[in-house]
N, C-alpha and C positions, 0 to 999 in steps of 0.2 A: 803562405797559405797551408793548410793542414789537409790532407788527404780525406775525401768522406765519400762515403759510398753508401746509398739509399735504396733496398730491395724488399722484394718478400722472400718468403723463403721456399718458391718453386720456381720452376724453370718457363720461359717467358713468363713471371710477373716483371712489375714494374724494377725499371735499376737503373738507377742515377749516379754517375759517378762524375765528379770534377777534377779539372786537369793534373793535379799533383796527385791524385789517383792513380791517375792509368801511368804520369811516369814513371811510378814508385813500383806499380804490379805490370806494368806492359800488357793492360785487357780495355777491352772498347766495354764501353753497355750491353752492343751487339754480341762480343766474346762471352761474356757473363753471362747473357739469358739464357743461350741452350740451355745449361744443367743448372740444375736448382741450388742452392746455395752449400748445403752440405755437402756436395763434392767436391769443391772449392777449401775445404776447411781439412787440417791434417786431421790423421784417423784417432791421433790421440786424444784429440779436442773436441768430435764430434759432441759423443755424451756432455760436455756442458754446453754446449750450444743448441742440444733438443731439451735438455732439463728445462732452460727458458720456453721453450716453444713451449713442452708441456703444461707448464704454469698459464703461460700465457702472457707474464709482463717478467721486468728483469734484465737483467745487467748480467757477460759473463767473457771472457780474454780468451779468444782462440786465436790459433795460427791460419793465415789466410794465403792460397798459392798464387804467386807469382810465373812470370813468362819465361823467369829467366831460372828458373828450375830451384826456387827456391822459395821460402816460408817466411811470411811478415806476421808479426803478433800485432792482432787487432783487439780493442774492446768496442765487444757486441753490448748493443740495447733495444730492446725490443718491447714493442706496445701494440696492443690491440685498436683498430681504427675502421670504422664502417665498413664492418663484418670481416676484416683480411687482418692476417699479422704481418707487421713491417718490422725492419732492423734496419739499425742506423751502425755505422764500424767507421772509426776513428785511428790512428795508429794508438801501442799501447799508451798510456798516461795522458792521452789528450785533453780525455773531458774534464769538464768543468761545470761546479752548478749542479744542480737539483735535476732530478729526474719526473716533477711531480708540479702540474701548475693551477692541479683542482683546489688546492686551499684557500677558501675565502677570495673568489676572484672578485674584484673589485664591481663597482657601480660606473656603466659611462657615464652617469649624471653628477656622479662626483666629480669627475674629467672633466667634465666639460666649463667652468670654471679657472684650469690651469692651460686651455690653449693658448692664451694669449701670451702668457709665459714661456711655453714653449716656444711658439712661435717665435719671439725675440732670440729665443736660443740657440733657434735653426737657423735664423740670418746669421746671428754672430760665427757661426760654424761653418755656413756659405764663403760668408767674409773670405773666414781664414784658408777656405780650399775651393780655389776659381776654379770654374767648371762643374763642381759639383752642388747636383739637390740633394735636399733631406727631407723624411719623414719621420713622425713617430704615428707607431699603431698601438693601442690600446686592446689589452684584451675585455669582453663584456661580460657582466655579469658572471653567466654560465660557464663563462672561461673557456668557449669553445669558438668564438668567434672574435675579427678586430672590428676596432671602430676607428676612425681618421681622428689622431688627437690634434695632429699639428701637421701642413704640411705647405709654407708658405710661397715659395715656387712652382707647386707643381699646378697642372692647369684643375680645374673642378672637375671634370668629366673621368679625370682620374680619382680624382678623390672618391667620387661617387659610384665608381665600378670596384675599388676597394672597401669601401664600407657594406661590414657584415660578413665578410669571407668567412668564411671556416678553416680552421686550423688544421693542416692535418701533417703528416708526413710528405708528403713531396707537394706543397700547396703555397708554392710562389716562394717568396725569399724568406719575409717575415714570417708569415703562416708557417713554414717548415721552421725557421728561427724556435720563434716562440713553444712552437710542440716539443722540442726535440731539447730546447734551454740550450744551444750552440750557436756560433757565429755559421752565416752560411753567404759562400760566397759564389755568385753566377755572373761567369766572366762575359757571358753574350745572349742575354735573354731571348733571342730568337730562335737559338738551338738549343738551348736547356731545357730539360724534359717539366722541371719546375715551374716553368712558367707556359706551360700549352696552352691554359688556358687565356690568358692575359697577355701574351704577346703583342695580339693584336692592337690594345689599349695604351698598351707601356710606347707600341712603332708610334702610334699617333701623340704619344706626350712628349715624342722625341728623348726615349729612355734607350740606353743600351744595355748596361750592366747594370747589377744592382747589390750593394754585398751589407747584407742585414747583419746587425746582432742585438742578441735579447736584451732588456733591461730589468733587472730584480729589483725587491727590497731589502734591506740591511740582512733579513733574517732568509732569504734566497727564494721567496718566492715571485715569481713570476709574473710582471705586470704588462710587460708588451713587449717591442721590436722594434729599435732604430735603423733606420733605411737610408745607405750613401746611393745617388744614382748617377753612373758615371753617362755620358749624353752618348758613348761609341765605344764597343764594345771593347773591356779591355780587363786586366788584373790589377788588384789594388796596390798601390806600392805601402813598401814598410809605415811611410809617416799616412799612409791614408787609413791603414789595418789598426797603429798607434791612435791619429784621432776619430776612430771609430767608436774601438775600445771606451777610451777615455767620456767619450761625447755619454756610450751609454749611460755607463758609472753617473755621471752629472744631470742625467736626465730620469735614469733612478730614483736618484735622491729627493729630484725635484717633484716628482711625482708621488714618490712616497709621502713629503711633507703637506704637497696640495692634498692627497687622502685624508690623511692625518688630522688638517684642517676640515675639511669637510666632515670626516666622522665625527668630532668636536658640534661644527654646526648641526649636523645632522639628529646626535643626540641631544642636542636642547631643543632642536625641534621637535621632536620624539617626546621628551619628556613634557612638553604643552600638550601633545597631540594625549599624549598618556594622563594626565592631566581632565581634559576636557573628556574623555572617554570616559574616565570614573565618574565624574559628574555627572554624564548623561545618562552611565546605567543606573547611576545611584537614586536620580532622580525619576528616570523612568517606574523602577519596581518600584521607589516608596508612594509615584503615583497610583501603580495599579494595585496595590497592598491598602490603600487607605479610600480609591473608588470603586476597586473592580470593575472596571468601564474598559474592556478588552480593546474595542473599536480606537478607541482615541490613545490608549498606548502602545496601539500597533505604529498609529500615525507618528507617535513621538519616535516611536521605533524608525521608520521610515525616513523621519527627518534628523534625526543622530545619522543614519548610513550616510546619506546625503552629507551633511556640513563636514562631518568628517574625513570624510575619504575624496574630497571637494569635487563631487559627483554632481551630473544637471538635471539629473534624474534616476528615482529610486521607487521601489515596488519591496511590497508584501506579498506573499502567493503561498495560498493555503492547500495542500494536497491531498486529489479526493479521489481514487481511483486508478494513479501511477499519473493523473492533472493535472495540471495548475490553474487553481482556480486566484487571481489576482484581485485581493479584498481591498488593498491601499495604494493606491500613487500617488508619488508627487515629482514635477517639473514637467513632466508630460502624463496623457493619457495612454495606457496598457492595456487596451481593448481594440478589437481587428476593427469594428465599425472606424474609431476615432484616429486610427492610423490613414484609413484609405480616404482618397478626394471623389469616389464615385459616388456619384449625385443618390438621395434614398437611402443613405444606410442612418441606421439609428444607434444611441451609443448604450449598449447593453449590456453589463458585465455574464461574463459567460467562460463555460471550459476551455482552454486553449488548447484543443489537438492536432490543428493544421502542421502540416512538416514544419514550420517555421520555427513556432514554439519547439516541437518534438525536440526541433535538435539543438535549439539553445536549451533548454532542460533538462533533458531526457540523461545528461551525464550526470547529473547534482543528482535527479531525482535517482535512479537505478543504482548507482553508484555510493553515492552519500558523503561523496567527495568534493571541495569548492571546485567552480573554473572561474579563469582569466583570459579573457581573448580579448587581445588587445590589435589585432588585427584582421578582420571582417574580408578582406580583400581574400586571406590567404590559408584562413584557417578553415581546415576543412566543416565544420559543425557549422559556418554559416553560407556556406558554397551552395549559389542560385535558391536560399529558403527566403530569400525577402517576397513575399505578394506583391502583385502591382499595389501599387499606391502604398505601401508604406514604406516611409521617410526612414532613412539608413541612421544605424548608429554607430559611433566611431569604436567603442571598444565598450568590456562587459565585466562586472564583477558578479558575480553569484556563490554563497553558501548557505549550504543545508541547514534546517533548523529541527535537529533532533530528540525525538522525544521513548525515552522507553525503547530504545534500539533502530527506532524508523525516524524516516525523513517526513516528518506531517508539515511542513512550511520550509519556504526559502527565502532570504534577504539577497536584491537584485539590485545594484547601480552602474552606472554605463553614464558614456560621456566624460571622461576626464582628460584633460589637456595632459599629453605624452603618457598615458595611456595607466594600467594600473603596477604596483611595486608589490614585493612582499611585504612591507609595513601595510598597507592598503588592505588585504588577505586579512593579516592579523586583527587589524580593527574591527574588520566587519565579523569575524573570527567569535572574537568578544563580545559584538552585540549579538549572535545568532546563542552565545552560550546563554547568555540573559534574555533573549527571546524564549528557550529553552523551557527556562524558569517561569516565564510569565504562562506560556503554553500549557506546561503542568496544572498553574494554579488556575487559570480558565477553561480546563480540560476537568479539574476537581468543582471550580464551579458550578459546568455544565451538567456534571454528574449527580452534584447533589441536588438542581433547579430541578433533573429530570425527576430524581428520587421522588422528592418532597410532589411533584405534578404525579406521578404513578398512584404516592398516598392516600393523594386527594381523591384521581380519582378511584382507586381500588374500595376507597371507604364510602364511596356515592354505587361502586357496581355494588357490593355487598348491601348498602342500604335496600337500593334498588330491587338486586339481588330475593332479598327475604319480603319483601315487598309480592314481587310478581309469584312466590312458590305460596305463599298464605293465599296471595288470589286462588291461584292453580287447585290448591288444595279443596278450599269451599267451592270451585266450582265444580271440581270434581265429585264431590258428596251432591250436590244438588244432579249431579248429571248421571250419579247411580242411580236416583229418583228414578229420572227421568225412563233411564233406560231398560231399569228393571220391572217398571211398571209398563212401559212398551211390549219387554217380552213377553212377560205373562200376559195381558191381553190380547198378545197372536197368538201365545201355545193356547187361549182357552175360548179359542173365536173361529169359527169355522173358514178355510182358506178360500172360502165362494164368497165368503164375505166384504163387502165395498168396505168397507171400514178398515178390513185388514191391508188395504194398498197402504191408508194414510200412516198408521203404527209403523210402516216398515221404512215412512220415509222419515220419522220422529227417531226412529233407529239410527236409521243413515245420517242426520243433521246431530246427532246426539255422538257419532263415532267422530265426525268432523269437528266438533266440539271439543270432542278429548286431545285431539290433532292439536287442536289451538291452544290446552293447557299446557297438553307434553312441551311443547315449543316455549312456553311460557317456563316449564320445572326444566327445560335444557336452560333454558338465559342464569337460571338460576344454580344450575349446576347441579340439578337434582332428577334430569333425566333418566327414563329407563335404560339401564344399561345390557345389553346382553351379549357378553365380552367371546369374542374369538380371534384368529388369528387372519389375518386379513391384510391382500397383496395390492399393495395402492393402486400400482400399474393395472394390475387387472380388473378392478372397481372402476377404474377411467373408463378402460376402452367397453366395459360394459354398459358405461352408461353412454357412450359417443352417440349413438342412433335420438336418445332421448336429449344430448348436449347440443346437438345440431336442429332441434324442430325450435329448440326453445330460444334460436339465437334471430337478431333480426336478418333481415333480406341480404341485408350489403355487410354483413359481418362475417366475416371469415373466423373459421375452428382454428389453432395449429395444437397439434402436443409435440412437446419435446419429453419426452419420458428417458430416463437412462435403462439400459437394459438389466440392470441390477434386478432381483427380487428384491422389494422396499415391503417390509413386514411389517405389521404394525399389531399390537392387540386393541381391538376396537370393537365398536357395535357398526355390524356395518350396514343397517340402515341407518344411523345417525349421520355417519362417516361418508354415505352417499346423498343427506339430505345438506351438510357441510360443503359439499362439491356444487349443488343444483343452487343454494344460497349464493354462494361465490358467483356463478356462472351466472345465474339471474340481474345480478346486481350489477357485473359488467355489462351484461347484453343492455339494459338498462341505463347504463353510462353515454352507452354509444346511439343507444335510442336508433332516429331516423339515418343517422349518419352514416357514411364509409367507415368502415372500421376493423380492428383486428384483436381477436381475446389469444391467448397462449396459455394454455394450463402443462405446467413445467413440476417435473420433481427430480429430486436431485438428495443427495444424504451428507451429511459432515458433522464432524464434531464442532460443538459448543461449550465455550466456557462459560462461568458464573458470569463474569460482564456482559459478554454478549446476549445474554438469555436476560437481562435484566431490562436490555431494550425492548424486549417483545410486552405484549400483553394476555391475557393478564399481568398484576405484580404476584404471580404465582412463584413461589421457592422450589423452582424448575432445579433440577441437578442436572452438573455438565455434565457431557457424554453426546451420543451417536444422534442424531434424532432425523427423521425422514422430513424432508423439506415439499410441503406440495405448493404451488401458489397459484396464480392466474392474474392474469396482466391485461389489460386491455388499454384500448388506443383513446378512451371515451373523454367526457370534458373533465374527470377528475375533480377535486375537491378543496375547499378552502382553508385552510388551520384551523375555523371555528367546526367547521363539518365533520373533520375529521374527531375532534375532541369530543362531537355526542355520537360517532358512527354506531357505535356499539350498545347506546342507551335504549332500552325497551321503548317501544311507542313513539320513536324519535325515526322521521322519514323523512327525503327530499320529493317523495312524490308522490300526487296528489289522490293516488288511488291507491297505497298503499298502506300496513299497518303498523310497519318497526319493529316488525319482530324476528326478520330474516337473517339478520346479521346478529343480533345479539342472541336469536339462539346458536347460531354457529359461535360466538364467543362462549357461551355455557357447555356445549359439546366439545368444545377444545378444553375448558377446562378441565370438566369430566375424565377426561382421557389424559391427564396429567400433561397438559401440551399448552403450546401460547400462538398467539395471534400477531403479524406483521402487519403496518401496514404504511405504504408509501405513495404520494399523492399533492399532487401538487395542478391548479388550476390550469387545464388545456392540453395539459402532458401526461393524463392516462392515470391508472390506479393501479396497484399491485396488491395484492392480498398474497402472504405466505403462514401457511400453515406449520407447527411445528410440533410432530408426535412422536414420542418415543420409540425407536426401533425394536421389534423385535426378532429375541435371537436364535430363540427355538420355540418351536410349534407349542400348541397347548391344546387342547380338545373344546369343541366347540358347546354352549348349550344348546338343551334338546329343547324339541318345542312341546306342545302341550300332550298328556298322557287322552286315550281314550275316554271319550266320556260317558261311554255305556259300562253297566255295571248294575246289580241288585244293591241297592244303598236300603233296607227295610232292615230297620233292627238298629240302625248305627245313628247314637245320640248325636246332634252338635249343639252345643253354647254359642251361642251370634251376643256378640256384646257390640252396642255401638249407643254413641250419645244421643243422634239423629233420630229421632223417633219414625221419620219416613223411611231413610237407610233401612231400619230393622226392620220394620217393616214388611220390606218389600225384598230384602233378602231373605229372613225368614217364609215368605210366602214360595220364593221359588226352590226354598232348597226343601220344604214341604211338599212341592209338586212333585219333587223327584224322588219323593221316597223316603228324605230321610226323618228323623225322629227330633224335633227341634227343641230348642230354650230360648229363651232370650232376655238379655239384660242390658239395663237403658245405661249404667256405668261399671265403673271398676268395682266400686267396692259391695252392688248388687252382685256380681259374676260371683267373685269368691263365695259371697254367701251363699248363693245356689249352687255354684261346683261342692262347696263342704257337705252338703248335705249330703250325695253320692258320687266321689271325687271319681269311682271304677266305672261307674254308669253312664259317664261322658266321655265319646269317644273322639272326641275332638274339638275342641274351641275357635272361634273364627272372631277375631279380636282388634277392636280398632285401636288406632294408636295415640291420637291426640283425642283425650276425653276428660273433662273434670272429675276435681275428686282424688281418684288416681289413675294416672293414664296406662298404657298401653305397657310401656315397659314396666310400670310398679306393680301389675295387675298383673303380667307375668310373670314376674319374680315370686310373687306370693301364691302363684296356685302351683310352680315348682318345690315350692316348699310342702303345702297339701302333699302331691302327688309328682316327685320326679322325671316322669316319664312321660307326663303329660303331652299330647300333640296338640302342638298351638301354628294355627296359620295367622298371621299378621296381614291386616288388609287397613291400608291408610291412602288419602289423596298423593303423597309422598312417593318418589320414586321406590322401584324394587333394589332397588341400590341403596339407596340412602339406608332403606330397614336394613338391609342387609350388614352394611358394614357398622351399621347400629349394634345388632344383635348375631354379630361373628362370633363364632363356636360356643354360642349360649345355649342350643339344642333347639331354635325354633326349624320346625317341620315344614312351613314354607310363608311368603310373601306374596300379596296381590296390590295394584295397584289401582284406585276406584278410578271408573268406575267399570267394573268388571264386567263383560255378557258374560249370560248366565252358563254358555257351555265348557268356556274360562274357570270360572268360578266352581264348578261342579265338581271339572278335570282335576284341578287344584286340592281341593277336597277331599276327591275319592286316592290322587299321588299320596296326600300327607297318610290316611288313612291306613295304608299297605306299605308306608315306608319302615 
């Protein structure tokens, strides 16, 4: 027997020494642990025996002190082990074999196969040494653990407390064998430090001693540990240490060849399996390439996981929110209702966020890494997550299905007889890279169905659009009739007058009027604009007093507002009549019901795709944009409802007119901004607003100049096609003093400006007129006379002229139908400008 001594390298760690040990150095275990190993070791030798420690693994020949006042050279080897470092010391030249048993450790499933071989081999070797058993231990996979290959003596209960050990340095006969690649021999199992743990087990199979040695393959690595067990405690003799030796060597070989064979069958099996794999992806995408029918080649998807990986059941699951949302099963149902036997549940595909799900996904999903648990019992990720009522599964396969850097789906099977392999990983591997594939191209799909549906409808808003602003417009001209002839008959009607009550509410019905066009030129995106700079949050809480009358009884307010200042440049009555549309439309949702609205804003950057989903199909540029929305709890909306929400004159209720929401659509436009919206029947409505951030202040406009002044001497041109229009503006700007013209088109105007282009102190010019309109009419009396002040007054917003006629020198803008102290103001501004 060869000397071996098994420590760490501090004082009281573990130290194992065996009999020819301590004769050779005259030290107990007990001698050794006081001082740590290094003072045991001559001074010249230290330095390479902390060089290894340094490292951490390695091989190095120190001198070791002895009792009897002298130095043994020993080779040290030393390896890292569940967190400690161990050394192993041999006399010098002892060792033998590899240092190293991580290379390509085998499959028990390939062993399993050659026990019966063995087993014949361990009788034959019983045969030939009465009294003695044998085993062989296999190492697993991981090369970190044995498995029982053969042990036909010994009782099962043994076998069964050795299967699955762990390998480590001082971890039973074999276990230390196999770590360390040496024979190791333990003369009395009950007092050897090696076997602490198993003593108990070894007393009951009626074992005493046990003296292991490893067995390799030709090229020296490491496949397991033959085990002699003497029945009472004793030391091996020469011919026991001789057919131990030998037994190895023969059980080596024997096992290298069963591998050998196995990997042989294993890659023909492999190569079917490889085989059948290509076919399915091949068939799969040339399916979804010649139908684009996403649904039914997920399913094919689903059922390649399954046949291949010979799985009982497999899932699709599409990821929406860090979710799993489960679109395809098959062998069983993957919804919590159809898992559970409690009476009432119905079977409802839905999110899966209960801890159960969480923690069988949540590592694929977060991570974007596969798992394998092929033991439920023991792995922590399914520890107490099963719900009552759902039926256990035996083991799990799961990998990501990644698209553009994310994890947007996962391929799921479970249920496989001995549970899953790394060929298993790989297959499903391959189908998640062709999932990958199909993901893209029904992700390009979806995008262009959405494209070509935005088209559609952007070309029905815009029809729509030009539609509702031409109304807008004629009804504006007919409602400057109206209101100009209102005024003037109050300014020229005595205020004792009964008559003058009725004028003043023709007024009033006539301002409400114009309320209903403006609404009509916002849907169309030709509202009046009067841009400043304007703090969302504080637009909110100012209107809260006015947000709370307007909501019903049992509806509850919340804001969630961030404390950010959220800038925006807007109109910010528009931008407060966008909030009260929003807020009306929920309160309305929720009608007589319990309910809850939340008006939230929030700020973040947006990219060009993102901004593509919103509405309008406006050519939004990425960047920063203020986020406002409003949510309510109310009955929500159908896919068909949602698709005219925004169409003029289009309502779900019976007293209303359709014009609430799709002027908030033309106000969001106006302001270079898009429209969200999300809705689904019983689950509430979300409306999110999306307006450009602003990032510095701008100066607000001013409101109207004074309208007192001497106007006697100061010519104007009134051009307009309306014969009432003229009319009736000419009358009142006559009352006020000034000195009038009038021309019924364009190409009247120039003719009466030429004749004293200096004597006209100003032109008041409609916009849309036959002939020539508004803008060909001022082009040509800038030619007359350069300098000319020309006010623009059309149905059309003050905006639309505006960016019409940007840095062309017009003097100002009105939009019909003007009161007269508007119109005057405007007049007497261009006048003195």
């Amino acid at each position: 027997m060869i000397p071996m001594i098994v420590r760490d390298f501090n004082a009281g760690g573990f130290v194992r020494v065996n009999r020819p040990f301590f004769e050779k150095m005259g030290a107990t275990a007990d001698d050794l642990a006081q001082q740590p190993l290094i003072d045991f070791i001559h001074p010249d030798d230290r330095s390479l025996l902390q060089k290894i420690l340094d490292i951490g693994e390695g091989s190095a020949t120190a001198r070791h002190k002895t009792t009897f006042d002298g130095w043994v050279a020993y080779d040290w080897r030393m390896r890292e082990w569940s967190g400690g470092s161990y050394v192993l010391g041999n006399p010098q030249g002892s060792f033998s074999g590899r240092t190293s048993q991580d290379e390509n450790s085998m499959e028990t499933a390939r062993l399993s196969s050659m026990s019966e071989n063995l087993e014949a081999m361990l009788t034959v070797i019983e045969d030939n040494n009465p009294g003695i058993r044998c085993s062989v231990l296999f190492l697993t996979a991981d090369g970190m653990r044995v498995s029982v290959g053969a042990g036909p003596s010994l009782p099962v209960d043994y076998n069964n407390a050795v299967e699955g050990l762990v390998i480590g340095p001082t971890v039973g006969s074999c276990g230390t064998a196999a770590f360390w690649n040496i024979p190791v021999i333990v003369e009395d199992i009950q007092t050897d430090p090696l076997w602490k743990d198993l003593k108990d087990i070894a007393r009951s199979a009626g074992l005493g001693a046990c003296w292991s040695h490893p067995f390799t393959s030709t090229n020296g690595r490491i496949l397991g540990a033959l085990a002699f067990y003497s029945p009472v405690p004793s030391q091996p003799t020469a011919v026991h240490m001789s057919q131990l030796e030998i037994s190895a060597r023969m059980v080596g070989l024997a096992v290298e060849r069963g591998l050998a064979e196995a990997a042989l069958r294993e890659s023909e099996a492999a190569a079917k399996v490889q085989t059948r794999l290509l076919g399915a992806v091949t068939e799969i995408v040339t399916f979804f390439v010649d139908t684009g029918d996403w649904p039914a080649a997920g399913k094919r998807l689903v059922a390649a996981a399954r046949e291949l990986t010979s799985s009982k059941f497999g899932f699709l699951g599409v990821v929406r929110d860090k979710q799993i949302k489960v679109t395809f099963s098959e062998g069983r149902q993957w919804n919590r209702p159809d898992l559970t036997k409690e009476p009432g549940n119905v079977s409802v595909p839905g999110q899966h966020d209960d801890p159960f799900f969480t923690a069988l996904f949540q590592q694929i999903v977060e991570t974007g890494n596969p798992v394998i648990s092929n033991d439920p019992s023991e792995d922590v990720c399914w520890l107490n997550q099963f719900p009552s009522g759902y039926s256990r599964i035996s083991n799990f396969l799961g990998v990501p299905i990644i698209h553009r850097g994310e994890v947007v789906a996962l391929i799921g099977v479970g249920d496989r007889s001995n549970g899953y392999a790394p060929e298993d990983l790989r297959i499903a591997q391959a189908l998640s890279r062709s999932a990958s594939v199909l993901f893209d191209s029904h992700d390009r799909q979806e995008r262009e169905e959405a494209l070509e549906d935005q088209l559609r409808q952007a070309g029905k808003m815009e029809a729509l659009g030009v539609l509702a602003g031409g109304i807008a417009h004629d009804f504006n001209n007919m409602l400057a009739v109206v209101l100009g002839n209102a005024e003037l008959a109050i300014a020229n009607m005595s205020q004792d007058s009964p008559t003058n009550q009725y004028l003043r509410e023709i007024v009033t019905a006539s301002s409400h009027a114009t309320e209903l066009c403006n609404q009509m030129l916002a849907y169309a995106g030709r509202g009046v604009l009067s841009m400043e700079r304007v703090n969302c949050n504080q637009l909110i809480r100012e209107l809260g007093t006015l947000l709370q009358v307007a909501l019903p009884k049992k509806a509850s307010l919340e804001y969630q507002l961030i404390s950010e200042y959220l800038f925006v440049q807007a109109d910010k009555t528009q931008l407060r009549q966008v909030v009260l549309n929003l807020l009306t439309n929920a309160a309305e949702s929720i009608d007589s019901d319990v309910g809850r609205i939340v008006i939230r804003t929030t700020v973040r950057q947006y990219s060009k795709g993102e901004l593509e989903l919103f509405r309008p199909n406006a050519s939004l540029e990425p960047g920063e944009y203020v986020c406002l929305s409003v949510q309510d709890t109310g009955s929500g909306m159908s896919a068909e409802t949602q698709a005219r929400m925004f169409d003029p004159f289009f309502t779900t209720k019976f007293t209303g007119r359709g014009l609430g929401l799709a002027a908030v659509r033309g106000i969001v436009m106006s302001h270079k901004g898009a429209v969200g919206l999300e809705s689904s029947p019983g689950k509430g409505t979300v409306f999110t607003v999306l307006l450009p951030r602003a990032e510095t202040p701008e100066g607000t406009i001013s409101g109207d100049p004074s309208c007192s002044g001497d106007h006697s001497g100061k010519r104007i041109l009134v051009v307009d096609d309306e014969p009432d229009v003229l009319k009736v503006v000419g009358t009142i700007l006559e009352q006020s003093g000034f000195d009038v013209l009038c021309a019924s088109d364009g190409q009247e105007a120039i003719e009466v400006f030429q004749e004293d282009p200096h004597a006209i102190d100003c032109v008041l010019l409609d916009l849309s007129m036959p002939k020539l309109d508004g803008e060909e009419t001022f082009r040509e009396l800038q030619r007359i006379r350069q300098d000319v002040r020309v006010v623009l007054i059309s149905g059309y917003s003050e905006k639309e002229m505006l960016d019409r006629f940007e840095g062309a020198g017009i003097a100002g803008v009105l939009q019909k139908p003007a009161p007269r102290k508007t119109l005057i103001a405007k007049l007497q501004e261009a006048l003195v400008s």
